[in-house]
TILUM-979811 format. One record per residue (C-alpha): residue number from 1; residue in one letter; x, y, z. Coordinates in Angstrom, 3 decimals. Example, Ala and Ser with C-alpha at 12.3 -4.5 7.8 and 13.67 -1.06 7.14 Angstrom:
BEGIN
+-----+------+----------+----------+----------+
!  nr ! rest !        x !        y !        z !
+-----+------+----------+----------+----------+
!   1 !    a !   12.300 !   -4.500 !    7.800 !
!   2 !    s !   13.670 !   -1.060 !    7.140 !
+-----+------+----------+----------+----------+
//
This chain:
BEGIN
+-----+------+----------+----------+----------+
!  nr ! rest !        x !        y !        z !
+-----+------+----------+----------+----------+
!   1 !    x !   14.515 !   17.306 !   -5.426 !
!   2 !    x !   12.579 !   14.369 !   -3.832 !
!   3 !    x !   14.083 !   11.044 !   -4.006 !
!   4 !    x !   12.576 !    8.069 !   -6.189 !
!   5 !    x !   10.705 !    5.483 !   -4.264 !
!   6 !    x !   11.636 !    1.965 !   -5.362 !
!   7 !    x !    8.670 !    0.217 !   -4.190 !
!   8 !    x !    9.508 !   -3.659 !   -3.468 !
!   9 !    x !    7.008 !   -6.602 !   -3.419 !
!  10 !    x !    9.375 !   -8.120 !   -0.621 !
!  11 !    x !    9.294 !   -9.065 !    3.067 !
!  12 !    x !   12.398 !  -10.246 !    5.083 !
!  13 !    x !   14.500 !   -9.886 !    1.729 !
!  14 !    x !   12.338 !  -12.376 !    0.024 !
!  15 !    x !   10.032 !  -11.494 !   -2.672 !
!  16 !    x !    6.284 !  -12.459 !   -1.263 !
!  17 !    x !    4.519 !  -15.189 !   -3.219 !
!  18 !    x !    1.684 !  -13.310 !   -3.932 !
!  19 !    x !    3.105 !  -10.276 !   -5.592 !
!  20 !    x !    1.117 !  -10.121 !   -8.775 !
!  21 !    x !   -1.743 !   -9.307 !   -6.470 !
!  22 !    x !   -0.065 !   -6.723 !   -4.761 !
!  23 !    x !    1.101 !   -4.709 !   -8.183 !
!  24 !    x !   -2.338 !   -4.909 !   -9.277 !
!  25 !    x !   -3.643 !   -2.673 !   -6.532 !
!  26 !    x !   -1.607 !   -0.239 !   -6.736 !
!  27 !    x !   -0.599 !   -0.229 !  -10.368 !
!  28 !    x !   -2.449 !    3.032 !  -11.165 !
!  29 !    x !   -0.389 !    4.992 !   -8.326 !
!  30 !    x !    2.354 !    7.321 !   -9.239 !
!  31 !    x !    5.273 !    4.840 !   -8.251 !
!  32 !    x !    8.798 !    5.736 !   -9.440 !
!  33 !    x !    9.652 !    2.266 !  -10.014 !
!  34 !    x !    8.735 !   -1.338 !   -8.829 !
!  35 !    x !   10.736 !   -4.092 !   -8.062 !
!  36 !    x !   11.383 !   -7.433 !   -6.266 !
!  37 !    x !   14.190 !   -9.976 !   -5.138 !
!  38 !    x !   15.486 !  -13.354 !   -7.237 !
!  39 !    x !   13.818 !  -15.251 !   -4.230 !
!  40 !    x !   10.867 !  -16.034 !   -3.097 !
!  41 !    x !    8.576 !  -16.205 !   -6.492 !
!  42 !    x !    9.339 !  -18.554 !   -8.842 !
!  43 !    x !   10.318 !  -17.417 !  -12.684 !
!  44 !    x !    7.511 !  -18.088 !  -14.486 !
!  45 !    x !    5.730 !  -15.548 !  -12.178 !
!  46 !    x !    8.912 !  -13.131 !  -11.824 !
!  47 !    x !    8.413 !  -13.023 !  -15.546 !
!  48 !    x !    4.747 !  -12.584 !  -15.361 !
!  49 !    x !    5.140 !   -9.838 !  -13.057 !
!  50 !    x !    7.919 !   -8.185 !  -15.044 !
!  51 !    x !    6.109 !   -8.012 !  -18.132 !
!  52 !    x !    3.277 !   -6.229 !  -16.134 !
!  53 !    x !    5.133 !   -3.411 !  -14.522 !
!  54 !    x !    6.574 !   -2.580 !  -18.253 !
!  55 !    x !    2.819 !   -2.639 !  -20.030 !
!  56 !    x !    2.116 !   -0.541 !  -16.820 !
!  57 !    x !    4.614 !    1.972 !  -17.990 !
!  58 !    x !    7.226 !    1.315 !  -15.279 !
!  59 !    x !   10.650 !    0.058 !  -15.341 !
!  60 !    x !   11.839 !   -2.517 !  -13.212 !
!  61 !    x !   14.778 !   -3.279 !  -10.646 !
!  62 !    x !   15.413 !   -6.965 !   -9.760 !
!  63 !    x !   17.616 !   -6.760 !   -6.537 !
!  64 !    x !   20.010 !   -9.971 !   -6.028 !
!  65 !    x !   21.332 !  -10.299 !   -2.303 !
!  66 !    x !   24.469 !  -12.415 !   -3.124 !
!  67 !    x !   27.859 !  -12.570 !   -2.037 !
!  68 !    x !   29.791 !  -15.104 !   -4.102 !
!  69 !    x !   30.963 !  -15.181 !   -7.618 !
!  70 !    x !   29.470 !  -18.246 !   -8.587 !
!  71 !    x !   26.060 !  -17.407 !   -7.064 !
!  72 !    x !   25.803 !  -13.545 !   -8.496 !
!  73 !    x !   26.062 !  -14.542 !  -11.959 !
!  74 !    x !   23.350 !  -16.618 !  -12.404 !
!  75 !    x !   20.956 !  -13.429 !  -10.440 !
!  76 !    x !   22.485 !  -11.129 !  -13.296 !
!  77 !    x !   21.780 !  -13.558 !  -16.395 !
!  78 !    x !   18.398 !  -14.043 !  -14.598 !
!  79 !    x !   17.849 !   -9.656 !  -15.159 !
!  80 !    x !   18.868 !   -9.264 !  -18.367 !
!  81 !    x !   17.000 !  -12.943 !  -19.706 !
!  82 !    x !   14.426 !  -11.250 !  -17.766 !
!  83 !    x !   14.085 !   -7.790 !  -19.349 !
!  84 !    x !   14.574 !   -6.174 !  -16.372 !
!  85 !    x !   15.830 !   -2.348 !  -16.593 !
!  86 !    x !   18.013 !   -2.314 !  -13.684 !
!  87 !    x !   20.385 !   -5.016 !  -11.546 !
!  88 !    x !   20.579 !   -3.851 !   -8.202 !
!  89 !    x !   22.991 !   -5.413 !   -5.282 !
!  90 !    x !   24.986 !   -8.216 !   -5.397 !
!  91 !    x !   28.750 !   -8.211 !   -4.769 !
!  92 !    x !   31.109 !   -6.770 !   -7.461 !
!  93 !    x !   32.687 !   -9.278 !   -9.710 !
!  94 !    x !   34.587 !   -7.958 !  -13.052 !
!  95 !    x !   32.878 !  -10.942 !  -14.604 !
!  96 !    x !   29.726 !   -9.507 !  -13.749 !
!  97 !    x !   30.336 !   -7.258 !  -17.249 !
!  98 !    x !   30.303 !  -10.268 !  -19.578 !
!  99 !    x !   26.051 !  -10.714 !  -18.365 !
! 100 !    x !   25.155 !   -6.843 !  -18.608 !
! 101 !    x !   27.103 !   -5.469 !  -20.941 !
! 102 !    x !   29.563 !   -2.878 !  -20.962 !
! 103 !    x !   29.234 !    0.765 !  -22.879 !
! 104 !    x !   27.719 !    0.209 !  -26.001 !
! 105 !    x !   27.141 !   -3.106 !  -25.391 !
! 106 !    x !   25.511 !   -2.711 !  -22.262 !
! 107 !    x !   21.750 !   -4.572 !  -21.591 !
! 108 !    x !   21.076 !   -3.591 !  -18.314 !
! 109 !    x !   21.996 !   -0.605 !  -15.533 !
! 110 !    x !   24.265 !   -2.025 !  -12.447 !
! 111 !    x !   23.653 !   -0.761 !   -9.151 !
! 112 !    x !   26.238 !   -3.100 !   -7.043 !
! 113 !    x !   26.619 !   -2.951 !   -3.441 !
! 114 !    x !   29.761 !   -1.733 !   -1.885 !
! 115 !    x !   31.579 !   -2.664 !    1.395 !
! 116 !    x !   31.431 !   -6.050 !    3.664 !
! 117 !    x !   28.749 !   -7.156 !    3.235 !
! 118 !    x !   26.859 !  -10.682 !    4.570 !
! 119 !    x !   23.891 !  -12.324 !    6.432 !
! 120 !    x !   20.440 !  -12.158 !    5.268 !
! 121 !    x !   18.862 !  -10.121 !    5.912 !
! 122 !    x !   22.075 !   -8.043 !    4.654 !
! 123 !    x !   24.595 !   -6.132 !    7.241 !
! 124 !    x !   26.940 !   -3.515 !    5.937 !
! 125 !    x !   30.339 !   -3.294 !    7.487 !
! 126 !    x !   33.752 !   -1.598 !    6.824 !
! 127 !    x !   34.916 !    1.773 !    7.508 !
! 128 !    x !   33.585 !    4.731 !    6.312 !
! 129 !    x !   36.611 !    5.320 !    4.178 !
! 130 !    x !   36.628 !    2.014 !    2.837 !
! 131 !    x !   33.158 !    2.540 !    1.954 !
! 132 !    x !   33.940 !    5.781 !    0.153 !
! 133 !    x !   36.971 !    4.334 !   -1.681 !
! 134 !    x !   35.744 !    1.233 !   -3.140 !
! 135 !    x !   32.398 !    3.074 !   -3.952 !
! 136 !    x !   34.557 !    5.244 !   -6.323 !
! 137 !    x !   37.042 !    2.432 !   -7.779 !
! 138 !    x !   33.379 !    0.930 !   -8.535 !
! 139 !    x !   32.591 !    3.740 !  -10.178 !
! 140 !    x !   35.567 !    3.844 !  -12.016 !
! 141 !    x !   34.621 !    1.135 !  -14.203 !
! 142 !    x !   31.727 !    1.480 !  -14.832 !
! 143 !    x !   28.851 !    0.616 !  -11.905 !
! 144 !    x !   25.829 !    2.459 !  -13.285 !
! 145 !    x !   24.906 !    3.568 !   -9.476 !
! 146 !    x !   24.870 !    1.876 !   -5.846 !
! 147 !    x !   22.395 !   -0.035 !   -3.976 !
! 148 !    x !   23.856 !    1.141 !   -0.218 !
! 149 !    x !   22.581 !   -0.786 !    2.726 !
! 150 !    x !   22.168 !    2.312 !    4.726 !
! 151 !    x !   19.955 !    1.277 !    8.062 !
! 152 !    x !   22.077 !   -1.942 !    8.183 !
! 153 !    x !   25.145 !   -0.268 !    8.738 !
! 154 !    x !   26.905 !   -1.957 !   11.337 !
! 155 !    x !   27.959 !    1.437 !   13.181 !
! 156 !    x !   24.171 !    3.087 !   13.450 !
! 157 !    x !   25.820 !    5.725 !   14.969 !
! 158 !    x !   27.786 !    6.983 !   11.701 !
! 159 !    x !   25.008 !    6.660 !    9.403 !
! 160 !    x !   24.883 !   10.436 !    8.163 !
! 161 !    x !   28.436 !   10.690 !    7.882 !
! 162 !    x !   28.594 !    7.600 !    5.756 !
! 163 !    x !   25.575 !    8.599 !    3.413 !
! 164 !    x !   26.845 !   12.907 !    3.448 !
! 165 !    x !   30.246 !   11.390 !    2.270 !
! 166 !    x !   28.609 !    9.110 !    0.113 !
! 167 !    x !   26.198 !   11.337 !   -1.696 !
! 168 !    x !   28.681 !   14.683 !   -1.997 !
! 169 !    x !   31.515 !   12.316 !   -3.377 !
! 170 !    x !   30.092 !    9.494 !   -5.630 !
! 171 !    x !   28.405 !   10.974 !   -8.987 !
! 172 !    x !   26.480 !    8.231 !   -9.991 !
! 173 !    x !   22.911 !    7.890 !   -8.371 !
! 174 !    x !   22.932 !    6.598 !   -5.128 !
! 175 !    x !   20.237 !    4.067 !   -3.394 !
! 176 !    x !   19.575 !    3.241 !    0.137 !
! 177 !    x !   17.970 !    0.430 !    0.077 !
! 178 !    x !   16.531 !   -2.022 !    3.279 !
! 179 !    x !   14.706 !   -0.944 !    6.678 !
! 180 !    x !   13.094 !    2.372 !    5.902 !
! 181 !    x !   10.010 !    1.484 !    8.020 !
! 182 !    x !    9.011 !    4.777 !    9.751 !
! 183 !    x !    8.442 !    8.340 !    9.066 !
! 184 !    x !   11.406 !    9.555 !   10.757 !
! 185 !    x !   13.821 !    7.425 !    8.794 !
! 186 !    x !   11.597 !    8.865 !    5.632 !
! 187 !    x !   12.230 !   12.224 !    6.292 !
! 188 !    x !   15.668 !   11.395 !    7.393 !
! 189 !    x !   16.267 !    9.476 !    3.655 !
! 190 !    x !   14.938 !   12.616 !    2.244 !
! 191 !    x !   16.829 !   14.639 !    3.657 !
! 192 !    x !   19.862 !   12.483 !    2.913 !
! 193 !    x !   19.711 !   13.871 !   -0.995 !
! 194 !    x !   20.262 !   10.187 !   -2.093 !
! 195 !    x !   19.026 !    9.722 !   -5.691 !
! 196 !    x !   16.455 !    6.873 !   -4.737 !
! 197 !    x !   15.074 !    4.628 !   -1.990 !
! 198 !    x !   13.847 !    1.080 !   -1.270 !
! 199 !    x !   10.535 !    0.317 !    0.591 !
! 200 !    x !    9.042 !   -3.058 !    1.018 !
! 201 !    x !    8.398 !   -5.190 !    4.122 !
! 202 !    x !    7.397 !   -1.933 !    6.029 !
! 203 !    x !    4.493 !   -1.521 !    2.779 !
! 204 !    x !    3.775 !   -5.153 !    4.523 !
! 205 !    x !    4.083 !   -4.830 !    7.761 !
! 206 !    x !    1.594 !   -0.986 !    7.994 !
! 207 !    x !    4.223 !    0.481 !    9.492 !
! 208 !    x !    2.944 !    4.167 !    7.962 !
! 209 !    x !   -0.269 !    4.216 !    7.901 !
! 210 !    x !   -0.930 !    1.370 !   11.042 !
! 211 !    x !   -4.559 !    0.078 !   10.601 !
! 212 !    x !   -4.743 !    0.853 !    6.691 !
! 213 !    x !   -4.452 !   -1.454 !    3.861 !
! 214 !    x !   -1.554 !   -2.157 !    2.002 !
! 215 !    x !   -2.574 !    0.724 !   -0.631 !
! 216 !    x !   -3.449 !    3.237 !    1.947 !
! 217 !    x !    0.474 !    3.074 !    3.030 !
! 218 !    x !    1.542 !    2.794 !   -0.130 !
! 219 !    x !    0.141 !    6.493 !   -0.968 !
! 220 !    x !    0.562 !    8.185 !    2.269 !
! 221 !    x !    4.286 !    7.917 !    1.343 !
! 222 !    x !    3.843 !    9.296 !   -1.859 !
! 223 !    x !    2.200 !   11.608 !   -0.658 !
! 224 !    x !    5.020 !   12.606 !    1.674 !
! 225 !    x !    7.124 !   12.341 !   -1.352 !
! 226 !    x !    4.650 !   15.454 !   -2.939 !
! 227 !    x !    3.019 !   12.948 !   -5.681 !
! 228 !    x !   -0.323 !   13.816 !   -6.404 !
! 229 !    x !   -2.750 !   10.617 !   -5.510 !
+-----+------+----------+----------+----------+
//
């Protein structure tokens, strides 16, 4: 089974100003999902854009790179006041559960991040063990999936044993999200089996179809992905 593309109007972990524009030209393509950061766009548009990738007939993912207690929260009530569908990344918190809900009460799916993480743009750190531990003590109560900062591992070198170990041990859906920017590391995330994936500065930046609009890349990877354009 192909993985779901998460296509995100961002650059450099920022959501780009003019996003709206973006999601209107390729709106009409067969996109698993859309989404953006908390930064970069100010909420009147966030909302604006929200609203259109729901009348669109997608749901949405609103991705908060934040490391701190007191600076996660306010990303998470931002998703739910927001209407988004999913809450992807920031740093586990317990009190995290009192903004999205929990079981029956729940408003919103949680895709935290797992290990060490800091810097922006984000680095992932810890052992793989570590890794694979907290990712199931996560899962143990209750994270919804995980948003895992594969390409920004720290040890490059371990990357498919992290993600194998990942993937065969965790049964929630799994994301690797950040720095997917070429074919190889396409067919490489594919080959990974993870649930979904993040694109969005190499959408930007023509890194798959060099030359071609922003569109033009946009479909060649769905295309890749066996969509029919």
């Amino acid at each position: 089974m192909m993985p779901k593309l998460i296509l995100m109007f961002t650059l450099n972990d920022m959501t780009v100003p003019d996003a709206i524009d973006y999601f209107e030209q390729i709106k009409d393509l067969p996109v698993d999902y859309f989404g953006f950061k908390e930064l970069g766009l100010e909420p009147a548009k966030m909302k604006i854009l929200n609203d259109k990738i729901h009348k669109a007939g997608f749901e949405s993912f609103l991705e908060v790179v934040e490391y701190e207690e007191k600076t996660v929260l306010p990303g998470a009530r931002m998703a739910v006041d927001m209407g988004f569908d999913y809450l992807m990344g920031t740093i586990y918190f317990p009190s995290i559960w009192d903004i999205v809900g929990k079981g029956k009460d729940k408003k919103i799916k949680y895709f935290p991040f797992f290990g060490k993480i800091y810097d922006r743009p984000s680095i992932l750190d810890g052992t793989i063990d570590e890794l694979v531990n907290e990712a199931k003590e996560l899962e143990a109560v209750g994270a919804d999936g995980f948003d895992i900062l594969l390409y920004r591992y720290k040890y490059p070198e371990k990357i498919n044993e992290l993600i194998t170990r990942v993937v065969s041990e965790i049964k929630v859906p799994v994301v690797s999200a950040g720095s997917i920017n070429s074919w190889e590391r396409l067919q490489a995330t594919i080959d990974q089996k993870v649930w979904g994936f993040t694109i969005g500065g190499a959408f930007f930046e023509k890194k798959f179809v060099p030359g071609g609009s922003y569109r033009d890349n946009v479909a060649a990877v769905l295309k890749k992905l066996g969509k029919d354009i």
